[in-house]
C-alpha positions as CSV (number, residue, x, y, z in Angstrom):
1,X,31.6,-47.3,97.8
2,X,31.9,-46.3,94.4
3,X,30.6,-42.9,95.3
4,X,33.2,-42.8,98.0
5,X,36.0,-43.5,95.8
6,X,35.0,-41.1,93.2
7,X,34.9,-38.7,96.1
8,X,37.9,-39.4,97.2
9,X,39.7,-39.6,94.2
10,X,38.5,-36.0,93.0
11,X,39.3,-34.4,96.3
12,X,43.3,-36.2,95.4
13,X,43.1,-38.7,98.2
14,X,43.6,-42.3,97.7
15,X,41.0,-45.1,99.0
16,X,42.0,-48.8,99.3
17,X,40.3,-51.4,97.1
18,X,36.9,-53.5,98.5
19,X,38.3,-57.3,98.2
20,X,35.5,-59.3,97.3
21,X,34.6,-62.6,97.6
22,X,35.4,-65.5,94.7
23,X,32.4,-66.9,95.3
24,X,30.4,-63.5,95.1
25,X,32.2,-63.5,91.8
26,X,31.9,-66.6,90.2
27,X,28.2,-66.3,91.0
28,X,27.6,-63.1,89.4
29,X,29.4,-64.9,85.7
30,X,27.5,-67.6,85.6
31,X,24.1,-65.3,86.0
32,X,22.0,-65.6,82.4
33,X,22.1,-61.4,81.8
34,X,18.1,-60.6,81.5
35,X,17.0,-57.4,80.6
36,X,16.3,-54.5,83.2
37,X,12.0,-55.1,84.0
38,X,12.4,-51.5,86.4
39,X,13.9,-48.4,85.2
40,X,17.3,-48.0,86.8
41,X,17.7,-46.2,90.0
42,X,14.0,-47.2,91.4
43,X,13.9,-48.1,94.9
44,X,12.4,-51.6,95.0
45,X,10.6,-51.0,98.2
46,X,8.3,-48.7,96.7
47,X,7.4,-51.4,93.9
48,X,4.1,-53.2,93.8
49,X,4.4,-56.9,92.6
50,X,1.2,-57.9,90.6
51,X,0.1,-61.5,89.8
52,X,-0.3,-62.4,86.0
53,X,-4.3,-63.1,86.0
54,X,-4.4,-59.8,87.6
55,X,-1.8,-58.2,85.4
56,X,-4.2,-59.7,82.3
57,X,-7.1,-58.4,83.5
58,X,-6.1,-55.3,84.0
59,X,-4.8,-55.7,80.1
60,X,-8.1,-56.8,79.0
61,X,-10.2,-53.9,80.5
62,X,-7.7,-51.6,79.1
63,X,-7.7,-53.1,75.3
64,X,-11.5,-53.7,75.1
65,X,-12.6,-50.7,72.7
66,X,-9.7,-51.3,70.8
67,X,-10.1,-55.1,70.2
68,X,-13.8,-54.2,69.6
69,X,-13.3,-51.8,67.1
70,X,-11.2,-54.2,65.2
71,X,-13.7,-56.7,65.4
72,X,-16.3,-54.9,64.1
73,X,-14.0,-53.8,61.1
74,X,-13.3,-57.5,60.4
75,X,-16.8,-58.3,60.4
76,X,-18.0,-55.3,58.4
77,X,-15.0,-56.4,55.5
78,X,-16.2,-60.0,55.8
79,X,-19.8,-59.7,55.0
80,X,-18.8,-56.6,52.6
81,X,-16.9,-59.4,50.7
82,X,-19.4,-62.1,50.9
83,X,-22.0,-59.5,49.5
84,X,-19.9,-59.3,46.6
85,X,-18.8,-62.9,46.2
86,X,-23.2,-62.8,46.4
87,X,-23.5,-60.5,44.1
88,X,-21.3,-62.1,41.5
89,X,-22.6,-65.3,41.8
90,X,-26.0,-64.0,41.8
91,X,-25.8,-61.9,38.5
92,X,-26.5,-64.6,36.0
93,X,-29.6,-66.0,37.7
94,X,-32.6,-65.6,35.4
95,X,-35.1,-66.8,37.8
96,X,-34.8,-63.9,40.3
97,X,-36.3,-61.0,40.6
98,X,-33.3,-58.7,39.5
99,X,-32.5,-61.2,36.7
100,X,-36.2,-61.1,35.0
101,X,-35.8,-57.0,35.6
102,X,-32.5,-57.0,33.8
103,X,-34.1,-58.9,31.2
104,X,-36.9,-56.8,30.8
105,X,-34.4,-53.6,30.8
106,X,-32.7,-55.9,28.1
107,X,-35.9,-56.6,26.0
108,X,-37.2,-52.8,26.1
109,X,-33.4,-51.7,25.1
110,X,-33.5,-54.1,21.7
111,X,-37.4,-53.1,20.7
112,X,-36.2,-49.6,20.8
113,X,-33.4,-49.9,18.9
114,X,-35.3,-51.7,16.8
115,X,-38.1,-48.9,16.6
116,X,-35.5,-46.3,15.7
117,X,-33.8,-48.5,13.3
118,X,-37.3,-48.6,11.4
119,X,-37.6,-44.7,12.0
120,X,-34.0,-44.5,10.8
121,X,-35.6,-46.2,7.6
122,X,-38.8,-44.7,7.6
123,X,-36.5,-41.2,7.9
124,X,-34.4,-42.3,4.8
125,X,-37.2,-43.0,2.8
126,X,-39.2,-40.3,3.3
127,X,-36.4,-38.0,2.8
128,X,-35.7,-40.3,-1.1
129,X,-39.2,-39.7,-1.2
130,X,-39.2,-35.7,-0.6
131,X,-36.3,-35.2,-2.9
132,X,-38.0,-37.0,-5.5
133,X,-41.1,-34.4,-4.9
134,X,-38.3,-32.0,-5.3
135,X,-37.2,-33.7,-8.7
136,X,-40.7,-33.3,-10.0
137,X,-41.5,-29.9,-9.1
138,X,-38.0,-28.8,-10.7
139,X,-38.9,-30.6,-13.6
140,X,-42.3,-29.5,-13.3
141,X,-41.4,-25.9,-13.2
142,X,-38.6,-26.2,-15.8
143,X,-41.1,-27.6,-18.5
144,X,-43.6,-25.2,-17.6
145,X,-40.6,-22.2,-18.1
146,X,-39.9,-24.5,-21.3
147,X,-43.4,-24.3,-22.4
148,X,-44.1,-20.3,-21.6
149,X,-40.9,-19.3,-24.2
150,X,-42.0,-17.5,-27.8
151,X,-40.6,-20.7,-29.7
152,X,-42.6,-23.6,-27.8
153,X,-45.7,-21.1,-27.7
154,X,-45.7,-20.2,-31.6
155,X,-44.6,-24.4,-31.9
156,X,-47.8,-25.3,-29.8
157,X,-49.5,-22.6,-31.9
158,X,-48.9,-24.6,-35.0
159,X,-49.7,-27.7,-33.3
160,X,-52.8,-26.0,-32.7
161,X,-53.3,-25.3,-36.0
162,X,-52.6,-28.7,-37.8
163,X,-55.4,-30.2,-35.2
164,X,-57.6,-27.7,-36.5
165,X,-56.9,-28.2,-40.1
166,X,-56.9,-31.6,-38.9
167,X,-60.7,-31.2,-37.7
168,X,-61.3,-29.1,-40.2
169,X,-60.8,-31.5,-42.8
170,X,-63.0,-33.7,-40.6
171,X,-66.0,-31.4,-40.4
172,X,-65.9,-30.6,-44.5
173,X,-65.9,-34.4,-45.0
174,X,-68.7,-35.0,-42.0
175,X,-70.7,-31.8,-44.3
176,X,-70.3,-33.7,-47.0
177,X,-71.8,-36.9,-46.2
178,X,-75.1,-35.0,-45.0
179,X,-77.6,-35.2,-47.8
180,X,-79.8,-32.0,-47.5
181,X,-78.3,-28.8,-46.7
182,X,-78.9,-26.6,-44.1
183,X,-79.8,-23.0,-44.4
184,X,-79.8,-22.2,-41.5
185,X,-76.7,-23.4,-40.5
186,X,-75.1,-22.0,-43.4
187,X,-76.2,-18.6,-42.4
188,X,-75.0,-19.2,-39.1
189,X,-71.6,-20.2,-40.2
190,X,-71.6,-16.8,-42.6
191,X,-72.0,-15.3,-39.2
192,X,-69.5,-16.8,-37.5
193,X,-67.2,-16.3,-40.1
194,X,-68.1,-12.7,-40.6
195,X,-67.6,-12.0,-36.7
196,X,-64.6,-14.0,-36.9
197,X,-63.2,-11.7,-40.1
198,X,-64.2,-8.7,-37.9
199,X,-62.4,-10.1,-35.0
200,X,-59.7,-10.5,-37.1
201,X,-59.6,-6.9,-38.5
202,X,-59.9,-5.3,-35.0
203,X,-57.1,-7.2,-33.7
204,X,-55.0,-7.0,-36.6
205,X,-56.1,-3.3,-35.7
206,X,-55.1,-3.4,-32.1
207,X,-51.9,-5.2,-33.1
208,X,-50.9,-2.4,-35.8
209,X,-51.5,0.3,-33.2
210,X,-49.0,-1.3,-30.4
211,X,-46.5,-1.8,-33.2
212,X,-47.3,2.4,-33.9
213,X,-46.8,2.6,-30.0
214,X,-43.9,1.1,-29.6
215,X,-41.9,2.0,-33.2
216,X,-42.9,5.7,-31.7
217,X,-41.1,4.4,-28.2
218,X,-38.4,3.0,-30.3
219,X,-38.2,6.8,-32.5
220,X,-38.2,8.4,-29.3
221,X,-35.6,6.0,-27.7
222,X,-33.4,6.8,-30.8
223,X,-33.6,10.7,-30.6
224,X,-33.0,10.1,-26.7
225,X,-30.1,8.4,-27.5
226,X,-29.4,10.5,-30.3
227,X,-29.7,14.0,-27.8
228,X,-27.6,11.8,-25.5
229,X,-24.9,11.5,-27.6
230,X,-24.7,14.8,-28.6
231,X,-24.8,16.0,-24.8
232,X,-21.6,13.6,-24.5
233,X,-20.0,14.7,-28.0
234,X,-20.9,18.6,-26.8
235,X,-19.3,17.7,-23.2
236,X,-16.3,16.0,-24.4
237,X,-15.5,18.7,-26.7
238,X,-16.2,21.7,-24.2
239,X,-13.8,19.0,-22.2
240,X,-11.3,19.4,-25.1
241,X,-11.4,22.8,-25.1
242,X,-11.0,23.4,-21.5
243,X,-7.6,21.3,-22.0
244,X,-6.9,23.2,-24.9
245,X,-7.0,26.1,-22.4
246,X,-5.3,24.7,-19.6
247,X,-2.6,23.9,-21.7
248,X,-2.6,27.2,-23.1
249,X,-2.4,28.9,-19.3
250,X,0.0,26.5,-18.6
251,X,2.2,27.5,-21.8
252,X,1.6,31.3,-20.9
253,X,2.5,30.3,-17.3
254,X,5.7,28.8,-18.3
255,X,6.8,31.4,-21.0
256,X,6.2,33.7,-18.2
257,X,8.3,31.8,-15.8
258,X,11.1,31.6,-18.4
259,X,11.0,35.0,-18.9
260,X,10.9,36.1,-15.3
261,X,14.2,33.7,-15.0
262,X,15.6,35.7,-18.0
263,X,15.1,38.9,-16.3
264,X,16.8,37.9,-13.3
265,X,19.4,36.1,-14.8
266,X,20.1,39.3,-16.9
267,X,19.8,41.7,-14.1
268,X,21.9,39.3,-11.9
269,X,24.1,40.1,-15.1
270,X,24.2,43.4,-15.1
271,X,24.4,43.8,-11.0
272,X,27.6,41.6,-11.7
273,X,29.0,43.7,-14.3
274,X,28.5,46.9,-12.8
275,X,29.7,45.4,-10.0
276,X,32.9,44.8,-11.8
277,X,32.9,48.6,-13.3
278,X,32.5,50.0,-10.2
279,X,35.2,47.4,-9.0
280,X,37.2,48.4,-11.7
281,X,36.9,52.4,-11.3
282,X,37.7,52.1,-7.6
283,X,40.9,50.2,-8.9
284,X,41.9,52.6,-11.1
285,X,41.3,55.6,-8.5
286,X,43.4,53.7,-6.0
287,X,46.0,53.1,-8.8
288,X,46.0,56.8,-9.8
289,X,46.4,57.7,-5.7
290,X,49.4,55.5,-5.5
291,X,50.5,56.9,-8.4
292,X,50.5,60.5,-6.9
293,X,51.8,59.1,-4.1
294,X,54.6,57.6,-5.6
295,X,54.8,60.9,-7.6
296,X,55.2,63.0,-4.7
297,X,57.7,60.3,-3.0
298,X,59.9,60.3,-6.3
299,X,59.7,64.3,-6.1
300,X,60.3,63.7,-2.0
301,X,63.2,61.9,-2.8
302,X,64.5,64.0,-6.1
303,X,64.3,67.5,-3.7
304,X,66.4,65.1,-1.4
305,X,69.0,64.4,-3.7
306,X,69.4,67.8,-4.8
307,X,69.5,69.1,-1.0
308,X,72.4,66.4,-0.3
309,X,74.0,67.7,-3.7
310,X,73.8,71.0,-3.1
311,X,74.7,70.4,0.7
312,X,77.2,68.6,-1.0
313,X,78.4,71.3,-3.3
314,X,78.2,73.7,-0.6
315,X,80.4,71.4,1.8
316,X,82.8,71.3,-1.1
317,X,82.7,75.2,-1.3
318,X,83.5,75.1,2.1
319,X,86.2,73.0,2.3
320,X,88.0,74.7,-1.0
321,X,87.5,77.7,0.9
322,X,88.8,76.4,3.8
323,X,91.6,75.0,1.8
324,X,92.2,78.2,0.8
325,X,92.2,80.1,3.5
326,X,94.5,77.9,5.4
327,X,96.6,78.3,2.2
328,X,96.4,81.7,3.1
329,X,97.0,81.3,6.3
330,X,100.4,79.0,5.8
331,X,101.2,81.8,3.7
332,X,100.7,84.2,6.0
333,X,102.7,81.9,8.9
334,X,105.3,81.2,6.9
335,X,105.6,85.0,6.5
336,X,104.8,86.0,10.2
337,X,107.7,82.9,10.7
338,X,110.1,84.7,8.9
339,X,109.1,88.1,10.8
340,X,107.9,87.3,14.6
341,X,109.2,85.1,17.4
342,X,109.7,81.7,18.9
343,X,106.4,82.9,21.2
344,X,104.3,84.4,17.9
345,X,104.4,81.2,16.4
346,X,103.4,79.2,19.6
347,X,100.3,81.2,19.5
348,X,99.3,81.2,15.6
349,X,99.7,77.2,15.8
350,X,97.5,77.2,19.3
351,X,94.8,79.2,17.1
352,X,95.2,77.2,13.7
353,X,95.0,74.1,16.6
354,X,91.6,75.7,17.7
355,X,90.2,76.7,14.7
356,X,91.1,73.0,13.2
357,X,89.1,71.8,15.9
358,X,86.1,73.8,15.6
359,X,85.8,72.9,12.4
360,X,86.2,69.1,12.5
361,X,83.1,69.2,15.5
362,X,80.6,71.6,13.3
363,X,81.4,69.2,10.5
364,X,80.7,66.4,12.9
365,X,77.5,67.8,13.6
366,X,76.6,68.2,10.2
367,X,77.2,64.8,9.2
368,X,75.5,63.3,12.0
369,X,72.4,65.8,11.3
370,X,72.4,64.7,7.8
371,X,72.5,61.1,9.0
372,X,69.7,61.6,10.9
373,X,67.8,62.8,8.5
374,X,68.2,60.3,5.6
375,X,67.7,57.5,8.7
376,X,64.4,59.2,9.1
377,X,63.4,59.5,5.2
378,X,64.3,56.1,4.7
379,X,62.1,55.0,7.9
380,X,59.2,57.1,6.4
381,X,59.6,55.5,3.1
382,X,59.7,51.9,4.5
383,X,56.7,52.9,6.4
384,X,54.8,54.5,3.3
385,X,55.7,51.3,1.4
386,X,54.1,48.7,4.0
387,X,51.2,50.8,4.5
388,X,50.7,50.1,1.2
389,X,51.3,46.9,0.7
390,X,49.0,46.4,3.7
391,X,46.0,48.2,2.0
392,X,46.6,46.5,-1.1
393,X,46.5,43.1,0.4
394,X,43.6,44.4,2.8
395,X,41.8,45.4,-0.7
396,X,42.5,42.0,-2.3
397,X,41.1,40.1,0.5
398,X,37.7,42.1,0.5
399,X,37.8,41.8,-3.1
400,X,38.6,38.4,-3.3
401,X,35.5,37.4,-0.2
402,X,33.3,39.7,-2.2
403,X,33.9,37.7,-5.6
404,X,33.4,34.2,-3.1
405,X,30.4,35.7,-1.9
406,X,29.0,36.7,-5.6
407,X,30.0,33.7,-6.8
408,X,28.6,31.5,-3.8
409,X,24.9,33.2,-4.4
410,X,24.9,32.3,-8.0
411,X,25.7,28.8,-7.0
412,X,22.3,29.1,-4.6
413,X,20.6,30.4,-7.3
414,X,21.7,28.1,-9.6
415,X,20.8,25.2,-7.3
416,X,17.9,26.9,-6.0
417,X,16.6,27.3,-10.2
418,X,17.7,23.3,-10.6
419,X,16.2,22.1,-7.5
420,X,12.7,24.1,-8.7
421,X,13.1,22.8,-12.4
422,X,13.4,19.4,-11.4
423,X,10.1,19.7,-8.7
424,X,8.8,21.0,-11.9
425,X,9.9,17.4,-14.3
426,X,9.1,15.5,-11.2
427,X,5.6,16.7,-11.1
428,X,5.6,16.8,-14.9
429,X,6.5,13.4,-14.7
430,X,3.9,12.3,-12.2
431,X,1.2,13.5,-14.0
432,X,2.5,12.1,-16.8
433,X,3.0,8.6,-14.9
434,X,-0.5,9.0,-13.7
435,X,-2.2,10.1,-17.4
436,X,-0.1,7.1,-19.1
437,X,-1.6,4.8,-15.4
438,X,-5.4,6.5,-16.2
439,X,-5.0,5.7,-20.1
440,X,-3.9,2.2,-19.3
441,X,-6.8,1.1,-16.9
442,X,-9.3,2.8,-19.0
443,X,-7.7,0.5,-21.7
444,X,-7.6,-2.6,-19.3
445,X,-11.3,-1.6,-18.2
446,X,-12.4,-1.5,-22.6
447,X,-10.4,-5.2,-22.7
448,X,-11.9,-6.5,-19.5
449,X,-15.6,-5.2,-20.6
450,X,-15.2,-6.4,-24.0
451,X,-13.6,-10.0,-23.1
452,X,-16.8,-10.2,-20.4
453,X,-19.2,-9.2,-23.5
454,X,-17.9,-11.7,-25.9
455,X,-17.9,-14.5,-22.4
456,X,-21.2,-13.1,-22.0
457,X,-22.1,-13.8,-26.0
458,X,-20.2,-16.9,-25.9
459,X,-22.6,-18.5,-22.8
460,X,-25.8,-16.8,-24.5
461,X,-24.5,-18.8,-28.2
462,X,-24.2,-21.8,-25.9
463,X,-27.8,-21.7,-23.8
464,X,-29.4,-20.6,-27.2
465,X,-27.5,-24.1,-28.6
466,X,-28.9,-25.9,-25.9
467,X,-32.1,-24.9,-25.9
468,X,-31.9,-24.9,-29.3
469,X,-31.2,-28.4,-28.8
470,X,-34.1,-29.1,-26.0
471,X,-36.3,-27.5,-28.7
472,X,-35.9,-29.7,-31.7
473,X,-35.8,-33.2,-30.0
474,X,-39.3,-31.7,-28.1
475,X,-40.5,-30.5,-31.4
476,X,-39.1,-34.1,-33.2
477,X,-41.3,-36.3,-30.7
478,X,-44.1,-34.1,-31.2
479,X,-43.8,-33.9,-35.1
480,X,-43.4,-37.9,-35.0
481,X,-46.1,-38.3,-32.7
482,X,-48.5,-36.0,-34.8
483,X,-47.2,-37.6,-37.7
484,X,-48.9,-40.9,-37.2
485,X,-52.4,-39.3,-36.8
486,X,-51.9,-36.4,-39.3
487,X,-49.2,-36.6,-41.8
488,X,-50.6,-33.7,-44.2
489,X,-50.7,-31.3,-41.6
490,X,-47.4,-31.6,-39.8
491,X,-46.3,-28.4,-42.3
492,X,-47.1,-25.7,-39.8
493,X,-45.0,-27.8,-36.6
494,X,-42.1,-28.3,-39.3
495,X,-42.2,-24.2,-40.2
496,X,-42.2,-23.7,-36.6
497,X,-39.5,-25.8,-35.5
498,X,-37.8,-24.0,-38.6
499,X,-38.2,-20.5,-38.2
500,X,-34.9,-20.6,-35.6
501,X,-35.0,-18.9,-31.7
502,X,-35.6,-14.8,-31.6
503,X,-39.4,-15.6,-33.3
504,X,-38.6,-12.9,-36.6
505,X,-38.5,-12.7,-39.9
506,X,-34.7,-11.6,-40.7
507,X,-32.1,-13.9,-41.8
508,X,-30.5,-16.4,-39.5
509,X,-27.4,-15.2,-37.7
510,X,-25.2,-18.8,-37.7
511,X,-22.7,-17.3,-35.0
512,X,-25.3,-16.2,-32.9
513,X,-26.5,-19.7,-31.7
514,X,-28.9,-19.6,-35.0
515,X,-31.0,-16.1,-33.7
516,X,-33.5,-15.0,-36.4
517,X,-33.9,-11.2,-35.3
518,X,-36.7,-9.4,-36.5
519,X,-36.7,-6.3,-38.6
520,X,-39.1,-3.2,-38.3
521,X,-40.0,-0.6,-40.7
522,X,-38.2,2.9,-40.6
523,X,-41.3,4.6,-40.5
524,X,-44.0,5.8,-38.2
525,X,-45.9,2.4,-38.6
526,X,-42.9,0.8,-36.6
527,X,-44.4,-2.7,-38.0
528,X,-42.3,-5.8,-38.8
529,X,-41.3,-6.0,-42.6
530,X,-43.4,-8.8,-44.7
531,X,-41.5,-12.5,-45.5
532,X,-41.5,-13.7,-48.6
533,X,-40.9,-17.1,-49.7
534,X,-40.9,-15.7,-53.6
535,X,-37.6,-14.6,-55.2
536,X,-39.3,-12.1,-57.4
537,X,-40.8,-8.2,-55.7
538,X,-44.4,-7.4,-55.6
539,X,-43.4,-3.7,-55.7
540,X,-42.3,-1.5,-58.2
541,X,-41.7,1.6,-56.1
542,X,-37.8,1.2,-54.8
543,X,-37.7,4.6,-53.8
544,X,-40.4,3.9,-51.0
545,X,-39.1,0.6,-49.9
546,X,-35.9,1.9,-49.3
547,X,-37.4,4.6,-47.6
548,X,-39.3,1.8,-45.5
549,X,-35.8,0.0,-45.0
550,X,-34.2,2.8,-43.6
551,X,-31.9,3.5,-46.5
552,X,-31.0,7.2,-47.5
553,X,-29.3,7.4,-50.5
């Protein structure tokens, strides 16, 4: 029906209204609305009704795998869960068999911390232990370093000596108490002292000629240094003199250069002044030409004048003349008047008529020729004049760029002269700035060598003070120690503890950390001079033992 009215209305036709029943109606309102179970327009004929075990089946066969999967998952998390719930609860046991591992993994853990702990120790000690080898060997080696210096050996050397005097002393007292001599004994001990004496002698012998040896090394180190010195003395001076020279080439150089300048300055000079003549001569050529010129224009112009005066004169000539004659000629009319016609005197005024005429045009025409002619003097003149004023301003503007250009290359020279003069003070300067630079490290260089000589004297005064030091308290305890056994013959530890560092002879050198040098002869012997304790000389020749001491005069 509904499709049948929609037809109908769209095709514009009207359809009349299906009445339906109340009942139909009423029915359909009180229906509980469910929702659609079948898609709409599905023909319910063609729908297969299924009954709910069936329908559940179906439902189970369908969600089998599914519910089994899930199943399987729940039971895998449960016993995943009681396996740790196990596991915690099982971790402190001891009684198990994981428990009494852990423990063992525990025990082995603490014994070998405790083993490394003691190797830690062990490690500590040994390495106390190895420094303290260290200690010893250092100290070991510094006393034996102590031991092998000049002072300790000559101090042990008179250590040496007071034991011997010591058991000297002991063996004359032991010969003593013997009751009988020995002869034999005695002649041994001549022997031994005779071989002893000649020992001596030789090596008092050998000692003499090493101390020939090396004052010969020392002469010869002297005349090396001496031959040395003169090379330097002989270079410096050949040095000086090549200076000397230099300076000498460089003065000749110079005076040269100055008076090459001087030569071109004074031939620049004289180019410029004879310029100037020659300017000066061409002047006064050009001022005798326009003198000519205006010589010959003032004569030009005199011969004028006396043309127009005489034209003048002339035309004054002519016109008394004419004045007379037509005088004359009035005369003669007035006579002719008196004697002719009416008719004669028509024709004599007709021809005086003429005549008058004639004249007044050739008079024209020499008037206007004469006009012409001064018009044409006067436009010669003007142009003569401007001519020359044109050439003498031409002239004064070549003269005038020449000057400029004169005047503009003595300014390059000039400049070019200042800017070589002072490349000449700059470099002058330079090597000045680099001499006074040269002088100034060499003088820094002298300080800074000197200052490191007196830091170097200053830290040898202070390891000679404390050896020094090291010295006399090792040479106190040995003096005191020797003391108690042998007081008489401590003497030789007390000269040697004495005698001061260096091991000579000379006088002690207080600001030298208490250095006794030691003094050789100046002679070919080279040996060290004698020590006496006396204040008086045992020699009477001065001459020779100032000759020994080195002295000259």
């Amino acid at each position: 029906v509904g499709n049948s009215s929609e037809m109908l209305v769209r095709f514009g036709r009207r359809c009349g209204r299906v009445k339906e029943s109340t009942g139909m109606r009423n029915f359909e309102e009180d229906r509980i609305p469910y929702p659609p179970l079948l898609p709409s327009k599905v023909d319910l004929r063609q729908v297969t009704i299924i009954p709910h075990d069936e329908w559940r089946r179906i439902q189970d066969s369908l969600d089998s795998l599914t519910r089994e999967a899930a199943s399987l998952r729940a039971e895998r998390k449960a016993k995943k869960e009681m396996h740790l719930r196990s596991q915690e609860v099982v971790k402190h046991w001891t009684n198990t068999y994981a428990g009494m591992k852990e423990q063992k993994l525990e025990a082995k853990k603490k014994r070998d911390e405790e083993i490394e702990a003691e190797r830690q120790i062990l490690d500590v000690e040994e390495e106390i232990h190895k420094q303290g080898e260290r200690k010893k060997a250092i100290e070991h080696a510094k006393q034996f370093q102590f031991y092998q210096t000049e002072r300790v050996k000559n101090f042990h050397s008179g250590l040496l000596l007071s034991r011997v005097m010591k058991e000297r002393d002991a063996q004359i007292e032991f010969q003593k108490c013997k009751i009988k001599s020995d002869k034999k004994w005695e002649e041994q001990m001549k022997r031994d002292i005779e071989k002893a004496f000649k020992e001596e002698q030789e090596k008092a012998e050998k000692q003499r000629t090493k101390r020939v040896a090396l004052a010969n090394d020392h002469l010869k180190q002297i005349k090396e240094h001496e031959e040395e010195e003169e090379r330097r003395r002989k270079c410096e001076e050949k040095d000086a003199e090549e200076i000397k020279r230099q300076n000498l080439l460089y003065e000749i150089e110079m005076k040269k250069k100055l008076k090459k300048k001087k030569e071109e300055v004074h031939e620049s000079r004289r180019l410029f002044f004879e310029h100037l003549h020659d300017k000066n001569i061409i002047k006064a050529v050009e001022q005798q030409q326009r003198e000519e010129e205006d010589e010959k224009i003032r004569r030009f112009i005199k011969a004028k004048k006396r043309l127009t005066q005489m034209g003048k004169e002339k035309e004054a000539e002519t016109h008394r003349l004419m004045e007379e004659r037509r005088e004359r000629i009035n005369n003669f009319l007035s006579e002719l008047i008196k004697e002719k016609l009416d008719n004669e005197d028509l024709m004599i005024a007709r021809d005086i008529a003429e005549t008058e005429a004639e004249w007044e045009k050739r008079e024209k025409e020499k008037y206007e020729k004469k006009q012409a002619e001064l018009n044409a003097i006067a436009e010669y003149r003007d142009s003569v004049i401007k001519n020359k004023e044109e050439e003498e301003k031409q002239r004064k503007i070549e003269s005038k760029e020449q000057l400029l250009a004169i005047l503009k290359a003595d300014q390059i020279f000039q400049e070019h002269e200042k800017e070589k003069k002072t490349r000449a003070d700059k470099e002058r300067r330079e090597l000045q700035d680099a001499h006074i630079q040269q002088m100034a490290k060499n003088k820094l260089k002298a300080k800074q060598a000197k200052q490191a000589e007196l830091d170097y004297c200053r830290l040898t005064e202070a390891l000679a003070a404390g050896k020094e030091k090291e010295f006399q308290d090792y040479a106190r305890e040995v003096i005191e120690f020797e003391s108690e056994s042998a007081n008489k013959y401590i003497y030789p530890l007390v000269k040697a503890a004495r005698e001061g560092p260096g091991g000579g002879h000379g006088p002690v050198l207080v600001h030298r950390g208490g250095l006794r040098p030691s003094y050789q002869a100046h002679d070919t012997t080279g040996v060290q001079l004698p020590f006496y304790n006396s204040q008086g000389s045992k020699y009477n020749n001065f001459q020779k033992s100032k000759g020994r001491l080195g002295f000259t005069w």
